[in-house]
N, CA, C and O of each residue as an XYZ file, in Angstrom:
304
protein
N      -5.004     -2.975      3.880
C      -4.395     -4.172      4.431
C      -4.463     -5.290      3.405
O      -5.385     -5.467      2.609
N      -3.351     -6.028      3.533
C      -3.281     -7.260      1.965
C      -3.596     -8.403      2.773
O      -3.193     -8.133      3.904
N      -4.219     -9.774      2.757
C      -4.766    -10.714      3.172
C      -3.443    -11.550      3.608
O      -2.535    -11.552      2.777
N      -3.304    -12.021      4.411
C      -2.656    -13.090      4.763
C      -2.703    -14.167      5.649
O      -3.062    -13.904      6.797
N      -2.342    -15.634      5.297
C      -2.951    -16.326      6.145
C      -2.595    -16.801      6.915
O      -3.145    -17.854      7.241
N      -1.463    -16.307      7.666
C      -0.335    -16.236      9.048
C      -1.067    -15.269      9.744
O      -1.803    -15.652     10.653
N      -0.996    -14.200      9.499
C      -1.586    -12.893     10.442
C      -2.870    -12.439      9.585
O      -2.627    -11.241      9.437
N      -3.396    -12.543      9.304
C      -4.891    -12.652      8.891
C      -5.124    -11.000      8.036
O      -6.194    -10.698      7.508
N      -3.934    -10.109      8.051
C      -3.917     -9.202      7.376
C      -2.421     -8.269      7.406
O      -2.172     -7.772      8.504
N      -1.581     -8.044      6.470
C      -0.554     -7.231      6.791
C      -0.985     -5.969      6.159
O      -1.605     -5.901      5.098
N      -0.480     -4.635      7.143
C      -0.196     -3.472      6.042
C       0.400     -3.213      5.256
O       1.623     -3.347      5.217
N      -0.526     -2.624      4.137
C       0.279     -2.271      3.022
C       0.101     -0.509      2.316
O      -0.948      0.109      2.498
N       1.246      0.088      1.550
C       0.954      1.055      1.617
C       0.814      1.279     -0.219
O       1.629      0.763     -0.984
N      -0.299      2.087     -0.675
C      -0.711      2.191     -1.830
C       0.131      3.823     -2.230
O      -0.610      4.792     -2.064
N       1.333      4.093     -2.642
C       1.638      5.371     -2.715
C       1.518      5.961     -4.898
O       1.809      5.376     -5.942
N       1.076      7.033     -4.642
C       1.013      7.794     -6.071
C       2.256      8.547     -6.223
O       2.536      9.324     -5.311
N       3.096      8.446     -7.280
C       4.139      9.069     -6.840
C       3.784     10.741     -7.419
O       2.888     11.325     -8.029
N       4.584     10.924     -7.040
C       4.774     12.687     -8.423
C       5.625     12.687     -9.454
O       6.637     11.989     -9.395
N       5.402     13.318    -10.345
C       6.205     13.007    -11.373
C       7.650     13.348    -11.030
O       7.835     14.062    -10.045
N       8.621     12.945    -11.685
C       9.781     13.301    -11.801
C       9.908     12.358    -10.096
O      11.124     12.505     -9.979
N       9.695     11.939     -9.422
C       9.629     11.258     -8.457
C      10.872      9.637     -8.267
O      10.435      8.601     -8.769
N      11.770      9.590     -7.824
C      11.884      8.304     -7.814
C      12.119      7.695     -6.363
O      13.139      7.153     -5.937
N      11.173      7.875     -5.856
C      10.718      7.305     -4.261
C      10.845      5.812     -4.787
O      10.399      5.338     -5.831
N      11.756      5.048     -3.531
C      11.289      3.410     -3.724
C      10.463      2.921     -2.447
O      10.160      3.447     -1.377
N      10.197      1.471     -3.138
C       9.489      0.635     -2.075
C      10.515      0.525     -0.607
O       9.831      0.130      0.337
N      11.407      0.683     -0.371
C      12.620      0.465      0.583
C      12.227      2.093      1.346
O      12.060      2.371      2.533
N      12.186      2.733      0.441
C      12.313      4.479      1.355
C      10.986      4.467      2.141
O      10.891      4.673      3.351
N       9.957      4.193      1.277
C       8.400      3.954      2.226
C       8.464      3.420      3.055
O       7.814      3.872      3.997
N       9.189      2.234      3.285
C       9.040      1.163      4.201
C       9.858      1.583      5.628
O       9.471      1.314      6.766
N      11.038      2.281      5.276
C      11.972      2.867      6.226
C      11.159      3.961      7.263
O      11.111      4.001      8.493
N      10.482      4.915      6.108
C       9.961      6.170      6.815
C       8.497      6.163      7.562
O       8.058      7.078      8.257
N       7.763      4.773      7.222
C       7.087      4.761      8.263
C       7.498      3.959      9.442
O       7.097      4.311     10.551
N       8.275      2.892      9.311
C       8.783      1.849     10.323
C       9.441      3.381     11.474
O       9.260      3.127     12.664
N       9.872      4.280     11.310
C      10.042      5.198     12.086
C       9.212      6.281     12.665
O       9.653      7.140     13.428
N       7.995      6.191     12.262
C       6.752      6.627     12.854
C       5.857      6.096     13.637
O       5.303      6.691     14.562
N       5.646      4.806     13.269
C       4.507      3.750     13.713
C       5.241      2.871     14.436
O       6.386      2.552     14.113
N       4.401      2.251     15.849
C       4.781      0.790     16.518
C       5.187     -0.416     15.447
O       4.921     -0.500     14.248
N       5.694     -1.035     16.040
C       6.250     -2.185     15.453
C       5.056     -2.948     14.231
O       5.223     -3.159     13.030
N       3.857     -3.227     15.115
C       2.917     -3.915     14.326
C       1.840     -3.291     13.335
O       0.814     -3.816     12.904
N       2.496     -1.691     13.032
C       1.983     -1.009     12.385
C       2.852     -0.722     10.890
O       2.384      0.001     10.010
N       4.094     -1.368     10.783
C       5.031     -1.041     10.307
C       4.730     -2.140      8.672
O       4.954     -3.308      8.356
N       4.021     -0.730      7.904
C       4.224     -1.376      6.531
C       4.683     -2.227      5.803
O       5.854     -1.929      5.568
N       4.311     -3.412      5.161
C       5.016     -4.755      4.927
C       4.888     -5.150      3.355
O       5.506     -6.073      2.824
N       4.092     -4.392      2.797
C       4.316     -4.354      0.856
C       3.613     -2.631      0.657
O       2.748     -2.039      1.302
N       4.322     -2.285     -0.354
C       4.762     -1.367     -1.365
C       3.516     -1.634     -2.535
O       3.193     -2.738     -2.974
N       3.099     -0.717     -2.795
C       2.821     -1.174     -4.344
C       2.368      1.035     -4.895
O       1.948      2.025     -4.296
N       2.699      0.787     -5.927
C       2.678      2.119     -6.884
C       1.801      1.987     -7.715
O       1.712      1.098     -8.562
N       0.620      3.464     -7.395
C      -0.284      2.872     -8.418
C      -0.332      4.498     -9.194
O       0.317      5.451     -8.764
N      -1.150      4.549    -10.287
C      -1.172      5.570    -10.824
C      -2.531      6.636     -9.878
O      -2.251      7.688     -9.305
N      -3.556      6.195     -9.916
C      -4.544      6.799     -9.142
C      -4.946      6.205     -7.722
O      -4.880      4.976     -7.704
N      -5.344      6.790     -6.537
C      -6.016      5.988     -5.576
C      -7.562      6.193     -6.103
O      -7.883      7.203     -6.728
N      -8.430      5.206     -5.811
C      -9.788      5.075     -6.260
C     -10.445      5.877     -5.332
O     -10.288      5.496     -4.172
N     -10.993      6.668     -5.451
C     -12.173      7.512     -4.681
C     -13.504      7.314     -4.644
O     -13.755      6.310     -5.311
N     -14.361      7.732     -4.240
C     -16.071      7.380     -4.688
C     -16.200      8.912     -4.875
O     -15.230      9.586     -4.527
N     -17.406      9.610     -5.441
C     -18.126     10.961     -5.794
C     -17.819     11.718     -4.441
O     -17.766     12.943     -4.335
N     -17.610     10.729     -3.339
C     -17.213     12.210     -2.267
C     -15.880     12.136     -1.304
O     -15.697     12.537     -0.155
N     -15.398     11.755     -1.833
C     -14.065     11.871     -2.153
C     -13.408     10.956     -1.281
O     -12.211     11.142     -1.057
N     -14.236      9.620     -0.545
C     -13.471      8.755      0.543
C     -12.947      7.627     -0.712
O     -13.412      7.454     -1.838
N     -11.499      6.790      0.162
C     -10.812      5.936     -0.265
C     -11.948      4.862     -0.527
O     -12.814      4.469      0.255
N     -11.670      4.436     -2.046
C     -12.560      2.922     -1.769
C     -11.687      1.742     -1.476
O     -11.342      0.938     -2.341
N     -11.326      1.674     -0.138
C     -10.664      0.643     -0.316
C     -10.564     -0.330     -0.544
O      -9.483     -0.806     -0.891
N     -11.882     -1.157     -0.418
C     -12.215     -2.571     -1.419
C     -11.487     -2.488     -2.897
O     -10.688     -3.294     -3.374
N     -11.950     -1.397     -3.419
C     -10.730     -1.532     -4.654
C      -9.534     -1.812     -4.749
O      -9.127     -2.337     -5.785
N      -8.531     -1.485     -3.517
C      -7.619     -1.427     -3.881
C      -6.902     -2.709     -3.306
O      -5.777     -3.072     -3.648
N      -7.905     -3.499     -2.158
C      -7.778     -4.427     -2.222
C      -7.674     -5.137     -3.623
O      -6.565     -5.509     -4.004
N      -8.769     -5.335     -4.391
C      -8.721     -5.996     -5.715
C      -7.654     -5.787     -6.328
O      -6.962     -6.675     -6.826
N      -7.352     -4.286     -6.360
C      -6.211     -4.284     -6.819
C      -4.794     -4.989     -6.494
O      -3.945     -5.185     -7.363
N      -4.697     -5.218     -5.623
C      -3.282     -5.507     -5.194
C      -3.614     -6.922     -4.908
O      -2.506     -7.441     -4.772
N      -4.628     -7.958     -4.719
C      -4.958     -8.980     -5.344
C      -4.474     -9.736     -6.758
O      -3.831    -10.731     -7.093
N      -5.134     -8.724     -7.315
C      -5.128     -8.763     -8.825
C      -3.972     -8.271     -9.331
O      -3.917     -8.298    -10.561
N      -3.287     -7.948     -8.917
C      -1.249     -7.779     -9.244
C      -0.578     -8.655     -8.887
O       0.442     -8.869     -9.542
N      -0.896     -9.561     -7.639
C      -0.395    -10.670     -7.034
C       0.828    -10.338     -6.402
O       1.219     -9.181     -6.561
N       1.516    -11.110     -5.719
C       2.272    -10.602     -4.293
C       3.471    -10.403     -5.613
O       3.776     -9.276     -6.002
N       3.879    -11.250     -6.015
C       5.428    -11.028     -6.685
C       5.579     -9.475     -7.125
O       6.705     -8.998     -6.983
N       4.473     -8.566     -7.689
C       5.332     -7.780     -7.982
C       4.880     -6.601     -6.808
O       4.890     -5.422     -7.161
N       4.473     -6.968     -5.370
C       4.407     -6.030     -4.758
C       5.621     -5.496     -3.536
O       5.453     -4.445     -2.917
């Protein structure tokens, strides 16, 4: 989730692509908005090369907070 200070957090989705891949931020956004309720419905994109793991193999997601912090909204 990316911080915001209207709704106090929006979802966001961290995708790895595969190579030869050219998935966009628009196709992600489409294909879950058709899975999930309304207020579940993904609201920034961002492409990263790795998701951060710890030694047993859970998401760290504090990282990726930082991360997508530390990219800043424009290019997400």
């Amino acid at each position: 989730r990316y911080p915001d200070e209207d709704a106090g957090q929006l979802p966001m989705a961290f995708i790895v692509r595969q190579p030869g891949s050219n998935l966009t931020r628009q196709q992600v956004i489409d294909y879950v908005a058709k899975h999930v309720a309304p207020y579940k419905k993904v609201r920034r994109v961002a492409f990263v090369n790795a998701i951060p793991k710890s030694p047993a193999g859970k998401i760290l997601r504090r990282e990726l907070v930082q991360q997508a912090l530390s990219m800043g909204a424009s290019k997400l």
